[in-house]
N, C-alpha and C positions, 0 to 999 in steps of 0.2 A: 591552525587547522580547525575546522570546524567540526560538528555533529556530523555523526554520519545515518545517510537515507538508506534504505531498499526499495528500489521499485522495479515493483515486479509486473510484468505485461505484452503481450505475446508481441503487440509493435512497436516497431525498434523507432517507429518514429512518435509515437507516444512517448515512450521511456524518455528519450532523445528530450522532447518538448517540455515535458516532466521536470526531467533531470536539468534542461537550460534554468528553468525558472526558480530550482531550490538552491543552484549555486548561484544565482546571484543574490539570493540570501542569505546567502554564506554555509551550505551546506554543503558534505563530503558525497559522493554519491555512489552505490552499489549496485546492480541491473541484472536482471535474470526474465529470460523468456517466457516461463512458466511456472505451476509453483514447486514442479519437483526439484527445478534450478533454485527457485527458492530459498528451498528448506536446504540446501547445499548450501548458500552462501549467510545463512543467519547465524550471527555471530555478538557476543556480549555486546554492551553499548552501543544498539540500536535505538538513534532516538525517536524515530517512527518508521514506518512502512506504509508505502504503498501498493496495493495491490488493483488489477483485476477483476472482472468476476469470471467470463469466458477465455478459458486459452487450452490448448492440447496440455498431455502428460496429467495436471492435476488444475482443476478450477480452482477458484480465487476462496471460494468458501471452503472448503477442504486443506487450503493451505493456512487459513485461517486457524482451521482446528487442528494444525499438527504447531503452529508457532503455538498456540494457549494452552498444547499438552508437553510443551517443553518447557525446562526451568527457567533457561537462559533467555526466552523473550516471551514468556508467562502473561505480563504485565504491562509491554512495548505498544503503544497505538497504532492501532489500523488503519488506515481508512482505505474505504472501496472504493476505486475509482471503475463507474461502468457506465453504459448506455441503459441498462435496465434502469427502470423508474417502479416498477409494480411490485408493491405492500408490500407482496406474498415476499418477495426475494428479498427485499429489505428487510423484513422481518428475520428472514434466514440465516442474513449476512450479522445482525443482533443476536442471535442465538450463537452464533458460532463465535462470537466475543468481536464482531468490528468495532468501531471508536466511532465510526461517522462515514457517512455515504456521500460519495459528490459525484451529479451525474455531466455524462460525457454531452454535449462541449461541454468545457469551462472555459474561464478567463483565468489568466496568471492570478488575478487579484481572489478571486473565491477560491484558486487551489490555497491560497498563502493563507486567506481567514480562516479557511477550515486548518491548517496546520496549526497554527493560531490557538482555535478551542481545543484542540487533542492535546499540544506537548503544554498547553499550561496548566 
């Protein structure tokens, strides 16, 4: 069994696309629509998350700062998966503790190198 993921994102065919691409890296995978789903399913031994930045119930930065005010995944890498590209919100998603920004499209191959820089 492998590492287990969190990706979090309001489409189910992201998640879906997401989630195809880290099991066949041998990852375990967990999914939640938004972040209040979220922060419901964060659990020890997360070895990174995926998140959002736009989705109902709680944005992707917001869920950010409730994983980096809990003990249990304090420390767990982020990264923001979005379509926003502008400083201002990058900066935002840095302040609120993300690990690394990858904007939307990507290719399987830059989700896996940004995974890459975070869990090493």
């Amino acid at each position: 069994m492998g590492a287990t993921v969190l990706i979090v994102d309001d489409s189910q065919s992201m998640r879906q696309m997401i989630g195809f691409t880290l099991k066949e890296n041998g990852y375990e995978i967990l999914t939640a629509a938004n972040g209040k789903e979220g922060c419901e399913k964060l659990q020890e031994g997360l070895k990174f998350i995926i998140t959002d930045l736009y989705m109902p119930e709680m944005d992707g930065i917001e869920f950010i700062r409730q994983i980096r005010a809990s003990a249990t995944n304090k420390f767990t890498p982020v990264i923001m998966l979005t379509t926003e590209s502008e400083k201002e919100k990058q900066d935002s998603g840095r302040q609120a503790g993300a690990s690394a920004w990858l904007i939307k499209p990507f290719t399987p191959e830059k989700l896996m190198e940004t995974v890459k820089k975070v869990v090493s």
